[in-house]
C-alpha positions as CSV (number, residue, x, y, z in Angstrom):
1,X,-41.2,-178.2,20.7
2,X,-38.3,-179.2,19.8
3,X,-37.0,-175.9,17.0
4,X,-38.5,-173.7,19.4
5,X,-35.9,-174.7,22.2
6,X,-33.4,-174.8,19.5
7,X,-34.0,-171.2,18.9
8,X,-34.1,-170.6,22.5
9,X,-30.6,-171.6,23.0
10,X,-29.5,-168.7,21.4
11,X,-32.2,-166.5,22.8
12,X,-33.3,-164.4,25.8
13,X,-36.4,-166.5,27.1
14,X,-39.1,-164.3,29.3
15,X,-40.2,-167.7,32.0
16,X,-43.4,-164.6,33.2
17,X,-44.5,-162.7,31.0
18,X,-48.6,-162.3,30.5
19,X,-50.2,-161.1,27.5
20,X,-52.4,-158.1,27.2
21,X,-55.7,-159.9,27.2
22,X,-57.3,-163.1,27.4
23,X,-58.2,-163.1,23.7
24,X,-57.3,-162.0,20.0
25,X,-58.6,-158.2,20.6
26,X,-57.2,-156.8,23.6
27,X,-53.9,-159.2,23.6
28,X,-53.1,-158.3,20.0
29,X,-53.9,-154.3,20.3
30,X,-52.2,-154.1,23.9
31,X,-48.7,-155.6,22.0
32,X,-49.0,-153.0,19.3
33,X,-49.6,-150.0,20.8
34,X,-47.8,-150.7,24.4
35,X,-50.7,-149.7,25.6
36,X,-53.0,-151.8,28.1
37,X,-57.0,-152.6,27.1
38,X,-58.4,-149.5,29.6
39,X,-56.4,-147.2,27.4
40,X,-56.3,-148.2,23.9
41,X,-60.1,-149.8,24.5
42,X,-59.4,-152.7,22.5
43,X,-62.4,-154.9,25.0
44,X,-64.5,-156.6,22.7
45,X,-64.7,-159.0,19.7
46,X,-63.5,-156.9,16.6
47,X,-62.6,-153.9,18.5
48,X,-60.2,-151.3,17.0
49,X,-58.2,-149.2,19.5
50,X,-58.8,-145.4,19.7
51,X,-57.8,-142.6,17.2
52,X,-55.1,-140.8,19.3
53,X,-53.2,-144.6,19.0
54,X,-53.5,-145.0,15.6
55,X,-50.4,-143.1,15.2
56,X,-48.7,-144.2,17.8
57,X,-48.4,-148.2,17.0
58,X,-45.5,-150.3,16.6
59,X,-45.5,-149.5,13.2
60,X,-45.1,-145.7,13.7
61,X,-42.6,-145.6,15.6
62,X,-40.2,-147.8,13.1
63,X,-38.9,-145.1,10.8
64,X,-40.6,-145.9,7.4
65,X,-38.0,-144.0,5.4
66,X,-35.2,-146.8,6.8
67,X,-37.6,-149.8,7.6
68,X,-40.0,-151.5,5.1
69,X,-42.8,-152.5,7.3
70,X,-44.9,-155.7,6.1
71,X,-47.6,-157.7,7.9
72,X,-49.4,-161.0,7.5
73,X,-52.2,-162.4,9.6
74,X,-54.9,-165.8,9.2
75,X,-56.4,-164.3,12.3
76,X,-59.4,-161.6,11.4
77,X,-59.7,-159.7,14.1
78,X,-55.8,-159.4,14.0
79,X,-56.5,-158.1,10.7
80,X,-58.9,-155.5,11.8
81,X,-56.1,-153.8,13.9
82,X,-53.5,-154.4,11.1
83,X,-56.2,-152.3,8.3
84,X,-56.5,-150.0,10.9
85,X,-52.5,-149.0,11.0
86,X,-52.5,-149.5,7.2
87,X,-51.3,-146.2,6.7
88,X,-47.9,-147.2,8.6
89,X,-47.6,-150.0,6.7
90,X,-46.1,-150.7,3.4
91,X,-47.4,-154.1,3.0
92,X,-50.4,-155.9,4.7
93,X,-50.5,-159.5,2.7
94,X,-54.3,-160.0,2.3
95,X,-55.3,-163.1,3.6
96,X,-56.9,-164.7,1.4
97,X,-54.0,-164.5,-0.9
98,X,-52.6,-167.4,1.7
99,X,-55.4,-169.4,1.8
100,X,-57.8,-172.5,0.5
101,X,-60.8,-171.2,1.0
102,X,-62.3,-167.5,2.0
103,X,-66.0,-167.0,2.7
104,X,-66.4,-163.4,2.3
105,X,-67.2,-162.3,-1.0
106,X,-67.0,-158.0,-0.8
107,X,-65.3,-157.0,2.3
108,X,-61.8,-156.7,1.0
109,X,-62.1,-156.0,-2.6
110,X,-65.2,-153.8,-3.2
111,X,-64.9,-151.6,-0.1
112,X,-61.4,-151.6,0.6
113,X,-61.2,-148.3,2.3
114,X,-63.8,-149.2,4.6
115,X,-62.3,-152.4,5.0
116,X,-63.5,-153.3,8.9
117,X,-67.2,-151.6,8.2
118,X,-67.6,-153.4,5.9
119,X,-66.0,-156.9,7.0
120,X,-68.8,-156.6,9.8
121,X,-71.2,-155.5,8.0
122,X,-71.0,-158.6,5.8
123,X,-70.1,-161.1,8.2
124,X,-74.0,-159.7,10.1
125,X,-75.9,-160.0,6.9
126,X,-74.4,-163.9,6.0
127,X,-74.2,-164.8,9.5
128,X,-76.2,-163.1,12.0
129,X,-75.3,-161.3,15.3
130,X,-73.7,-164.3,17.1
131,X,-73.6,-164.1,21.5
132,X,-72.2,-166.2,23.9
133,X,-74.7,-168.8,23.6
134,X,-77.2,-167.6,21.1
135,X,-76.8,-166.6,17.6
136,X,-79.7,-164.1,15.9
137,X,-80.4,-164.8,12.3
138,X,-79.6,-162.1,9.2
139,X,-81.5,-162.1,6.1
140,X,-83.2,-165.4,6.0
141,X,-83.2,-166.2,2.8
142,X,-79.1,-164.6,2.3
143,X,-77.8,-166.2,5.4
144,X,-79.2,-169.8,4.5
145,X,-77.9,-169.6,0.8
146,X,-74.4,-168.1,2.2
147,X,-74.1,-170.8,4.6
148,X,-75.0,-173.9,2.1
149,X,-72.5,-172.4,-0.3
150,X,-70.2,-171.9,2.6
151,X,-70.4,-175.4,4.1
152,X,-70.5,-177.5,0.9
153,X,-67.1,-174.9,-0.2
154,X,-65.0,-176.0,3.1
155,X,-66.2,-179.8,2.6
156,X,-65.0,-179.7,-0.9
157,X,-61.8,-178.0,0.5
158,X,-61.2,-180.3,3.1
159,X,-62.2,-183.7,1.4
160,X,-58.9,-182.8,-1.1
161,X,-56.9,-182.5,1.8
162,X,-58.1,-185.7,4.0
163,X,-55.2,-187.8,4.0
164,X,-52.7,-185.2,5.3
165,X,-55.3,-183.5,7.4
166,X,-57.8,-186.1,9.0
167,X,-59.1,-183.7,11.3
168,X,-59.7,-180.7,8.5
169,X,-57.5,-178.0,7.2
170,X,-56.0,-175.2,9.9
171,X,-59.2,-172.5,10.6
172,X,-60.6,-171.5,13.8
173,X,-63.9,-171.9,15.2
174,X,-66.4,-169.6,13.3
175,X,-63.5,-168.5,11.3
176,X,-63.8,-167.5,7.4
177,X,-60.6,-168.7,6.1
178,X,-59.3,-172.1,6.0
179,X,-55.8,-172.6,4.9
180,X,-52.3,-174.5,4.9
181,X,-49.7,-173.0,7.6
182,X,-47.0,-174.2,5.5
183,X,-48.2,-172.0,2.5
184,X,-48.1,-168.9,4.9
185,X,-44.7,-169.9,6.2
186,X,-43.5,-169.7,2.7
187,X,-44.1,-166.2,2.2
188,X,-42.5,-165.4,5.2
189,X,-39.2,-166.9,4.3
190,X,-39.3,-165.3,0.5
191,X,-40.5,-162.0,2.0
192,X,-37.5,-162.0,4.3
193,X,-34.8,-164.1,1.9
194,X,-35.9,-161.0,-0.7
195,X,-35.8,-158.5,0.9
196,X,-33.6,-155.5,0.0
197,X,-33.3,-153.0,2.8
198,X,-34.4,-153.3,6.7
199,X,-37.6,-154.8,7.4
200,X,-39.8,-154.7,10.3
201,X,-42.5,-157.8,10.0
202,X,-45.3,-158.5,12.2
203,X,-46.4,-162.1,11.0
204,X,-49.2,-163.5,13.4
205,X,-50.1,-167.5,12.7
206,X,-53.2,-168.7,14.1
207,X,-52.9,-172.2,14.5
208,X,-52.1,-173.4,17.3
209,X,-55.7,-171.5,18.0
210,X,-58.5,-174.2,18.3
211,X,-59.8,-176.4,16.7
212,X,-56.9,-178.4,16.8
213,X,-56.5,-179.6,13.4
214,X,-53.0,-181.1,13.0
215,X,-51.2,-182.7,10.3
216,X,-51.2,-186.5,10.2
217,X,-47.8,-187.5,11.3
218,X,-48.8,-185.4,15.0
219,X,-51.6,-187.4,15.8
220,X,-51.0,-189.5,18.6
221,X,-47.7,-188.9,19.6
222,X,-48.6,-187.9,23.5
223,X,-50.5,-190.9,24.3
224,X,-48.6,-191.7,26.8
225,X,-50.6,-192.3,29.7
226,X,-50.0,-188.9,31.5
227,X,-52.7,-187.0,33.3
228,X,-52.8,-183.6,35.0
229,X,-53.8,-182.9,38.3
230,X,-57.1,-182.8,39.1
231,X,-58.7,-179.9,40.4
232,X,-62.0,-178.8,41.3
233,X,-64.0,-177.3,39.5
234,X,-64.5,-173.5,38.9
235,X,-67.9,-171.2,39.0
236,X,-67.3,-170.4,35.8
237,X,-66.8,-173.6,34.5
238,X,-68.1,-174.7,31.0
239,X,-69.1,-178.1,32.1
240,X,-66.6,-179.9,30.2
241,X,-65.8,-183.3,32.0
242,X,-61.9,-183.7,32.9
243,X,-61.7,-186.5,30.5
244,X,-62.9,-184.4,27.3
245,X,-60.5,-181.8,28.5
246,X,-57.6,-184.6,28.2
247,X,-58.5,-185.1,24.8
248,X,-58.7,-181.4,24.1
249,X,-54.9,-181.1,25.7
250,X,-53.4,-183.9,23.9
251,X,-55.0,-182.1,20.4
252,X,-53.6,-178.8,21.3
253,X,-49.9,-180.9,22.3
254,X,-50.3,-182.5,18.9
255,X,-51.5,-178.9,16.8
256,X,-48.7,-177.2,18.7
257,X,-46.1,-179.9,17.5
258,X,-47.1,-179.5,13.5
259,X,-46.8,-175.4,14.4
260,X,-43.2,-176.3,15.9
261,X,-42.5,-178.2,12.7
262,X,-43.1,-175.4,10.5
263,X,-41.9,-172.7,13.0
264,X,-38.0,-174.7,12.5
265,X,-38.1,-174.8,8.7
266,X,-38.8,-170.9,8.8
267,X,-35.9,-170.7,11.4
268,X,-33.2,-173.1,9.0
269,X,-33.8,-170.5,6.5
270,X,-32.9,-167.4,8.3
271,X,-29.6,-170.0,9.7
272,X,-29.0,-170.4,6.0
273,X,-29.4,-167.1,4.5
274,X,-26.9,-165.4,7.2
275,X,-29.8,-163.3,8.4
276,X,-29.9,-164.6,12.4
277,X,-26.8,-162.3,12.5
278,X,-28.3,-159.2,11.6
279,X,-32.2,-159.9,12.5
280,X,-33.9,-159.5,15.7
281,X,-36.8,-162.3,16.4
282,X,-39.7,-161.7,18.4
283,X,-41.8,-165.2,19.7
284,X,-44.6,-164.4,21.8
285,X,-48.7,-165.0,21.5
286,X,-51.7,-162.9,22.1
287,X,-53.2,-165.3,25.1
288,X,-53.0,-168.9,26.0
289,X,-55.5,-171.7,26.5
290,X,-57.1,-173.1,29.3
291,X,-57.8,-177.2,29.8
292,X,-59.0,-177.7,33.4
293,X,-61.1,-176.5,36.2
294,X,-64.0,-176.9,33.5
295,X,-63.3,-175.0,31.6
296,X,-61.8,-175.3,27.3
297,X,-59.6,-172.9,25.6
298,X,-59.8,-169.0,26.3
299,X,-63.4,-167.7,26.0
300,X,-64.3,-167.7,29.7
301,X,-64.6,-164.6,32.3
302,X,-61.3,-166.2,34.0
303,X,-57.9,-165.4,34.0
304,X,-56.1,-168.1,35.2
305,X,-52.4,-168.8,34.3
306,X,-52.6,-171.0,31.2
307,X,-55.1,-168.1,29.9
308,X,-52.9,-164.8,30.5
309,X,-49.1,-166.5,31.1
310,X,-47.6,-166.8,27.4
311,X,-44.5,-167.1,25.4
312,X,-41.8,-164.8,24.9
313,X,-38.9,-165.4,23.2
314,X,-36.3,-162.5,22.0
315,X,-33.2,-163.9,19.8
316,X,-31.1,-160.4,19.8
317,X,-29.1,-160.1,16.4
318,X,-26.3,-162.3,16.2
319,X,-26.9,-163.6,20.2
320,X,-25.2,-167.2,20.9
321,X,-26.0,-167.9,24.0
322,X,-29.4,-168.5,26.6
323,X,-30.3,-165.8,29.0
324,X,-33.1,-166.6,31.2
325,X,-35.4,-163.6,32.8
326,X,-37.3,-164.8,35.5
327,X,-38.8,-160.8,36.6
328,X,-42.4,-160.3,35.2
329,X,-42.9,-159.3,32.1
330,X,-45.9,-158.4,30.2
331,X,-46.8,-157.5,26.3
332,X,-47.5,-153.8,26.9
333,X,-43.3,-154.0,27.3
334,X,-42.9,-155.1,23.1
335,X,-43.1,-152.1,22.0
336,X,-40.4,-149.9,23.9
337,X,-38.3,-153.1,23.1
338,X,-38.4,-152.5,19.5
339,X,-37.9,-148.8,19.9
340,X,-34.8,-149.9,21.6
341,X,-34.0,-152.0,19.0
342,X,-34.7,-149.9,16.4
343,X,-32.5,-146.6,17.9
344,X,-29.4,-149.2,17.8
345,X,-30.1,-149.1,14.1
346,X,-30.8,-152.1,10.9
């Protein structure tokens, strides 16, 4: 990654610090409330957190009357947290605004004030209650015509961009959005570039979430002949050979170089526009991914390293030089940061 390690050259870089989950739900909620899961009860798949910490996120606590506070998110269940701090939030950038192709068909435009009701609600009728490993069916005769349409929709999406994508277009598994990181990049750096007073933005990228799919020029670069450790495997394991998982790594090596692509032209911009001297920027992630022991990616009842150790990256207004923390660290601390940041004024 070779922009992020530019940036980090003129950043404070965090070598342990652990995210508040091992998943979108819990990590994401735990960073923006500075609050960990047995508090703000953000433990399963599309959770929200509770009442008393809707007013108390890292929105809030940003004065609104200085700070315009804007949001952007690919990720859904991100997006149900965001919706649910809407009202401390001057701008959440719908997602679909930013993307090729979007499934859903009611959630966002018919019931917008019920927003994450109804998101479920129509994600259960088109698609069923989905478990670990089983997935009940919906209406039978909705859910089969939803998922023909929706199937021959991302083909047609993805057949127009082939050649740069051989793999498919950026989503995530089960995911109802596919779309371009570069287009979402964009409205990041014209958001920022336009911006008239003091901002506070929470931008939150999927990829490099699974499935891995990268832009052409990535693919292959690591075959290079290396290979991990081996080590035995866990109780938990998935079953996934050591040699599948080597594939897997090399993807997410490959996905994660196309995300460090677009990551530098976003950071040339603010180099360009003056703004690294007057900005603080916040790199971190809401969990990690797993490729050994068994065991793919992050949906597993194990927290190993890979899962829980992530990321974090602070480049302090107009900072020139590296300073590396090597004291634990973990996402619950993001919030007071900001405060901090925030008392020493825009």
């Amino acid at each position: 990654m070779p922009n992020l390690e530019r940036f980090a050259e003129k950043s404070t870089v965090y070598h342990r610090h652990y995210a508040g989950g091992s998943y979108t739900s819990p990590g994401t909620a735990s960073l923006l409330t500075g609050t960990y899961p047995w508090t703000n009860r953000a433990f399963h798949l599309y959770s929200t957190v509770v009442k008393e910490l809707e007013s108390r996120s890292i929105f809030n606590i940003v004065p609104g009357e200085i700070y315009q506070r804007l949001s952007f998110t690919h990720n859904y269940l991100a997006s149900i947290l965001l919706h649910q701090f809407s009202d401390d939030l001057d701008l959440i950038k719908n997602t679909k605004d930013l993307c090729l192709f979007n499934e859903y068909l009611l959630a966002d435009s018919i019931f917008e004030n019920d927003r994450n009701a109804a998101f479920l609600g129509e994600r259960t009728v088109t698609r069923g209650q989905q478990g670990h490993d089983i997935q009940l069916p919906s209406s039978t005769f909705l859910s089969a015509f939803h998922r023909v349409w929706r199937e021959r929709s991302r083909q047609d999406v993805d057949e127009q961009y082939r050649e740069l994508f051989p793999r498919g277009l950026p989503s995530a598994n089960g995911s109802p959005f596919i779309f371009l990181l570069e287009d979402a990049i964009d409205w990041v750096r014209e958001s920022i570039c336009c911006s008239t007073t003091p901002f506070l933005g929470y931008f939150h990228f999927l990829p490099p979430h699974e499935p891995y799919h990268t832009r052409k020029e990535f693919i292959r670069m690591f075959r290079d002949g290396w290979a991990p450790v081996s080590k035995p495997e866990h109780i938990f394991s998935d079953g996934i050979s050591e040699k599948d998982l080597q594939v897997k790594r090399r993807w997410y090596d490959e996905y994660i170089a196309y995300v460090d692509a677009e990551f530098g032209r976003l950071i040339d911009t603010l180099e360009q526009q003056g703004l690294m001297q007057n900005t603080h920027i916040i790199v971190t992630s809401d969990h990690g991914e797993m490729f050994e022991r068994g065991i793919l990616e992050h949906i597993t009842p194990t927290l190993f390293e890979p899962i829980a150790r992530v990321p974090l990256v602070i480049h302090h207004a107009g900072q020139t030089k590296r300073e590396d923390i090597n004291i634990p660290t973990n996402a619950v601390d993001v919030l007071p940061t900001v405060i901090n940041m925030a008392k020493k004024g825009p």
